[in-house]
C-alpha positions in Angstrom: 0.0 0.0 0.0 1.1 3.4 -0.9 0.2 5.7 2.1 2.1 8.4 0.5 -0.1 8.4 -2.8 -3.3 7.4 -0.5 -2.9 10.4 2.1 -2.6 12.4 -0.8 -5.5 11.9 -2.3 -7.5 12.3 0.6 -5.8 15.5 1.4 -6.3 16.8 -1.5 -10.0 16.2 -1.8 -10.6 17.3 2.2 -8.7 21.1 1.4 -11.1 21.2 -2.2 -14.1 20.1 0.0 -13.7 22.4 2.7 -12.6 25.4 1.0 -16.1 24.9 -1.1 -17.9 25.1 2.1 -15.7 28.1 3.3 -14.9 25.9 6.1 -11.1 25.3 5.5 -9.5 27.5 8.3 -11.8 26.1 10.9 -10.4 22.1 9.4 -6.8 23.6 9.3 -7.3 24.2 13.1 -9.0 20.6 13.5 -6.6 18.8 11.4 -3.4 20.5 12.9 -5.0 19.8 16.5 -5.3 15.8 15.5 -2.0 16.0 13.9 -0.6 17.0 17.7 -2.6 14.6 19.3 -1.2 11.7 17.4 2.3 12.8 18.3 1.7 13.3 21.7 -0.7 10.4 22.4 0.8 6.8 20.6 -2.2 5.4 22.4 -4.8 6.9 20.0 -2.9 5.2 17.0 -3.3 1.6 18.3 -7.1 2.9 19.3 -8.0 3.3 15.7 -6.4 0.4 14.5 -7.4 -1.7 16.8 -10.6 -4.0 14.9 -12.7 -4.9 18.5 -13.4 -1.4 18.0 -16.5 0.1 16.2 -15.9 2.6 13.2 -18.8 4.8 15.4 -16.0 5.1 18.6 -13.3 5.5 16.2 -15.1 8.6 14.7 -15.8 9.5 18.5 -12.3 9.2 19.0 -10.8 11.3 16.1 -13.7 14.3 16.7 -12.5 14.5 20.2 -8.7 14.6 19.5 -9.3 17.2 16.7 -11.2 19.5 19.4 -14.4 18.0 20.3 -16.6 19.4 17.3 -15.6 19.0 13.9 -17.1 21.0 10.5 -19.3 19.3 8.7 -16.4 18.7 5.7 -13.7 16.8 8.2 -16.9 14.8 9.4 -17.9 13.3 6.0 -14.3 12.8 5.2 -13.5 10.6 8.8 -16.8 9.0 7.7 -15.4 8.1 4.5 -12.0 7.0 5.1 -13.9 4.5 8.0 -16.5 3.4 5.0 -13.0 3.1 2.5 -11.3 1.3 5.4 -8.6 3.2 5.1 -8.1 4.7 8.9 -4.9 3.2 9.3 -3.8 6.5 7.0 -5.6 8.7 9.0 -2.2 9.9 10.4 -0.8 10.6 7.3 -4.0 12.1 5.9 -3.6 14.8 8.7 0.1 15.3 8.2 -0.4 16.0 4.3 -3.1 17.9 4.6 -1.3 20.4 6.5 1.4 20.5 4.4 -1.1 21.1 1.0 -2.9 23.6 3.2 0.3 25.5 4.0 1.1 25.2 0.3 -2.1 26.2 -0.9 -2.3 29.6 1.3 1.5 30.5 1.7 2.7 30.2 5.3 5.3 29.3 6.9 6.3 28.0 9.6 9.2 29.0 11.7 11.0 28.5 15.5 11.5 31.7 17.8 14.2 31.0 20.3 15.0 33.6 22.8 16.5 33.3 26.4 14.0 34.6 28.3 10.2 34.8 27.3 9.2 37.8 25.5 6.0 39.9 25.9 3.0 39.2 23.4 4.0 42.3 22.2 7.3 42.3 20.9 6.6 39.2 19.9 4.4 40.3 17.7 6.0 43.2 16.3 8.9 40.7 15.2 6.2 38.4 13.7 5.2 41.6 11.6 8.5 42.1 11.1 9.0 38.5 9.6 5.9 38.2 7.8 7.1 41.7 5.7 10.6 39.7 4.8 9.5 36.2 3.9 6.0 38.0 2.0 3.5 35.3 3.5 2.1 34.3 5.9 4.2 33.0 9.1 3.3 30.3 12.1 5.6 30.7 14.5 7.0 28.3 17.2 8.1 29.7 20.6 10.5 28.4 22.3 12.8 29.6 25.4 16.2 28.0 25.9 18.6 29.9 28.7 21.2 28.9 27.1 22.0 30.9 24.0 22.3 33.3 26.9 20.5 36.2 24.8 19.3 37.3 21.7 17.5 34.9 19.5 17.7 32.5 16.9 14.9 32.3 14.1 14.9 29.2 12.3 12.4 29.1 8.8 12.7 26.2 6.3 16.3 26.2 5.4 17.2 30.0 6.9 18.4 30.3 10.2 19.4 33.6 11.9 21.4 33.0 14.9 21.5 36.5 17.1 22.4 35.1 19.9 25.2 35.7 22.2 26.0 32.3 22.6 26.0 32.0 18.7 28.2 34.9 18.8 30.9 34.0 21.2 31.1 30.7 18.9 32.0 32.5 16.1 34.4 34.6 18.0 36.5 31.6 19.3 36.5 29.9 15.7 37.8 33.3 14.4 40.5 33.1 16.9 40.9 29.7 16.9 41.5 30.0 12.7 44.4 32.2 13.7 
């Protein structure tokens, strides 16, 4: 079986559904939810797969780890890929729809890593200030790690801005180091 080719598919025709219902933001938010859930929660996984268990709790159990309600558009689609038996891809359904959702409206997504937490505030002016540089749409990450000391490091697809002081005492001791 190719669950590459499969999750697809079923990607593809959940984004096309939803975005002719006008629902696609709300499924985004579902899908990305259930996505997290499955990382976080191995437990659901086996849950699904298991076959002592009815396609009706399955359903149960994929609404409630995508947020409890569900548009109407991501609940015909779990209701198909139950009918199409093909729930063992539901994982990789969610994963690729993400990924042709990000495609589809231009954002990307990006790590924030400061020493200290920043207010909502600056954070948000540097989000502004990102979103003007990379001209889309930008989901970021926070993350705090004491110890790059200060400063941040920004990391987006293959770009990554180290200005941290930890990132630049490294590159002072390889300049003197090369000497």
């Amino acid at each position: 079986m190719n669950t590459g080719l499969i999750s697809s598919r079923y990607a593809n025709s959940l984004l096309q559904y939803a975005v002719s219902l006008g629902q696609q933001e709300e499924v985004y938010e579902n899908i990305k939810l259930l996505s997290e859930m499955f990382m976080k929660m191995p437990q659901l996984r086996s849950a699904i797969m298991n076959p002592s268990i009815s396609a009706q709790d399955k359903k149960k159990l994929l609404v409630t780890a995508s947020g409890g309600s569900v548009p109407s558009s991501l609940s015909k689609m779990i209701d198909l890929i139950l009918t199409n038996e093909r729930i063992e891809a539901m994982q990789y359904i969610a994963l690729r729809f993400i990924d042709i959702y990000r495609d589809e409206f231009n954002i990307q997504r990006g790590k924030l890593t400061t020493a200290v937490a920043i207010d909502p505030e600056t954070e948000q002016r540097l989000l502004t200030r990102i979103k003007e540089m990379v001209n889309s749409e930008v989901e970021m990450e926070s993350v705090v790690d004491p110890g790059i000391i200060g400063g941040f490091v920004l990391n987006m697809g293959d770009f990554r801005w180290d200005a941290s002081i930890s990132g630049e005492l490294t590159r002072i001791r390889d300049q003197f180091l090369k000497r």
